[in-house]
C-alpha angles and dihedrals in degrees: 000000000000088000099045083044080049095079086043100056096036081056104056092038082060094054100044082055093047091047093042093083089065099049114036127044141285083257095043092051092047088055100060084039087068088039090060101038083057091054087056089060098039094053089057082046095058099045082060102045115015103043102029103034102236115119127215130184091178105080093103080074089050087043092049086041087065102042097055093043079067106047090054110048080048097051105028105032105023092233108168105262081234091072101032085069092067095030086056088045091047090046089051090041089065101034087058097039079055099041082050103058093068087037079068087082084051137082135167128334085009095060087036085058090040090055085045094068093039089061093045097056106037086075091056096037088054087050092055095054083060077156091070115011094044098245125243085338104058139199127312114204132179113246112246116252118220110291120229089032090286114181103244136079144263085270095046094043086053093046093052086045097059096034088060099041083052089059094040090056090035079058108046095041087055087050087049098050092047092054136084091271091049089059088042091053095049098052096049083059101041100031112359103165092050085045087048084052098054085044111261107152107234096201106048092049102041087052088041088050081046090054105048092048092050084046087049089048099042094057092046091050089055098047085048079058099051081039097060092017092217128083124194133161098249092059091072102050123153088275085073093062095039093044083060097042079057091044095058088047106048097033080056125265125265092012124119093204084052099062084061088043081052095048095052086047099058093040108049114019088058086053087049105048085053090061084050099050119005087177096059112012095155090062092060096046104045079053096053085056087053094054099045091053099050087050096033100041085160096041131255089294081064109050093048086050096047086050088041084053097041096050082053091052106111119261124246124257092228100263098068103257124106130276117257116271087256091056085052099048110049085042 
């Protein structure tokens, strides 16, 4: 029941967001533009992490790499921002792949340090090509008006865009996962001497799973470009890796609807707790993680799967016994 329920509610979910540009502001919009734009990069997160085992606290390079693959081919070559979203993603793609080859030594705790110094060092190393990246001082871009003569503007073209983008990656990873690869990517992380035994190559799969997830977090990282129209090194300091690393938790590990729950979570509740205390924002917010994650162990995507599970359990008959086969099975 919950599966065949699953199209319904994706459904409806698709057309509230189409119809949320006509009816918030132009802040508002940008807003779930960002939120979408994080669920992008939390879904590439997540392929790395939840579903195949190896942890990273360095896509907020990948995430930088991409935006900055955008802003230059916008600023410097006049390359149409359209095709600046898949070049950034085939340029991550291939910076992860290649990241990925040398993780294959490391696991745990020893990648998750590895990624730790990648994402340490990408916001120094952009400041040192000040030629191309801008320096301290960044990039400053124009934000894209509605192609075709479409009648929105610049906030609700970018809200479509990424909303778009967002369904197009929700799609593609789904399709992943069901394959052949998803299945090889899920047993490296759950069993992977007894998937090395049945064939499956460890380190092909482990760079390609890299890869994708570098590829994930590097398009998000361009449309997050086109979307503020300004890119600058500070802006992708080691929180942001950490603040994803928190998304895919929270939102609930190897779980495509967490990495949106995710999304949602590191964009409003910091804004909320600084409406709450401006004086120690950080102190409201590090407590609403913990309580998320003493109520939500298994992360947002979790708890709405163990209700879903309870609201499909078969009534009782009145007398506290079960209901007959029949009852359970038409219900």
């Amino acid at each position: 029941m919950a599966r065949r329920g699953a199209p319904v509610v994706a459904l409806v979910a698709v057309a509230i967001a189409c119809a949320l540009p006509f009816l918030l502001s132009n802040f508002r919009l940008f807003q779930f533009t960002q939120v979408y734009i994080y669920a992008i990069a939390l879904l590439g997160l997540n392929l790395l992490t939840g579903y195949n085992g190896q942890i990273s606290l360095g896509h907020g390079a990948f995430y930088a790499i991409g935006a900055y693959a955008a802003a230059i081919m916008m600023d410097q070559w006049g390359v149409p921002y359209g095709w600046t979203i898949p070049a950034a993603g085939l340029i991550c793609f291939a910076a992860g792949f290649l990241f990925g080859l040398p993780a294959l030594r490391l696991e745990g705790l020893y990648l998750a340090l590895a990624t730790f110094s990648l994402a340490l060092a990408t916001p120094q190393i952009l400041k040192y090509f000040e030629h191309w990246t801008g320096g301290s001082q960044g990039i400053v871009l124009a934000k894209p008006s509605a192609p075709f003569g479409l009648p929105l503007n610049p906030d609700q073209w970018l809200y479509f865009l990424a909303l778009v983008v967002l369904l197009a990656a929700l799609w593609l990873a789904a399709n992943l996962l069901r394959g052949r690869v998803g299945r090889a990517i899920v047993a490296l992380r759950d069993n992977p001497i007894a998937a090395r035994a049945m064939g499956v190559n460890s380190a092909l799969y482990k760079s390609l799973t890299f890869g994708v997830s570098a590829a994930y977090t590097g398009i998000a990282g361009a449309l997050s470009a086109v979307a503020i129209a300004y890119v600058a090194p500070d802006s992708f300091n080691i929180f942001l890796s950490i603040a994803l690393l928190i998304g895919i938790v929270v939102g609930g590990l190897a779980s495509i609807a967490g990495a949106i729950y995710g999304a949602f979570f590191l964009h409003f509740v910091p804004n909320w707790a600084q409406d709450i205390s401006k004086a120690a924002p950080w102190a409201i917010f590090g407590v609403s993680l913990i309580l998320f994650m003493y109520f939500m162990p298994y992360g947002i995507a979790g708890a709405v799967h163990r209700i879903a599970q309870r609201l499909q359990r078969p009534q009782s008959t009145g007398d506290g016994r079960e209901p007959p086969p029949s009852v359970r099975t038409i219900a």
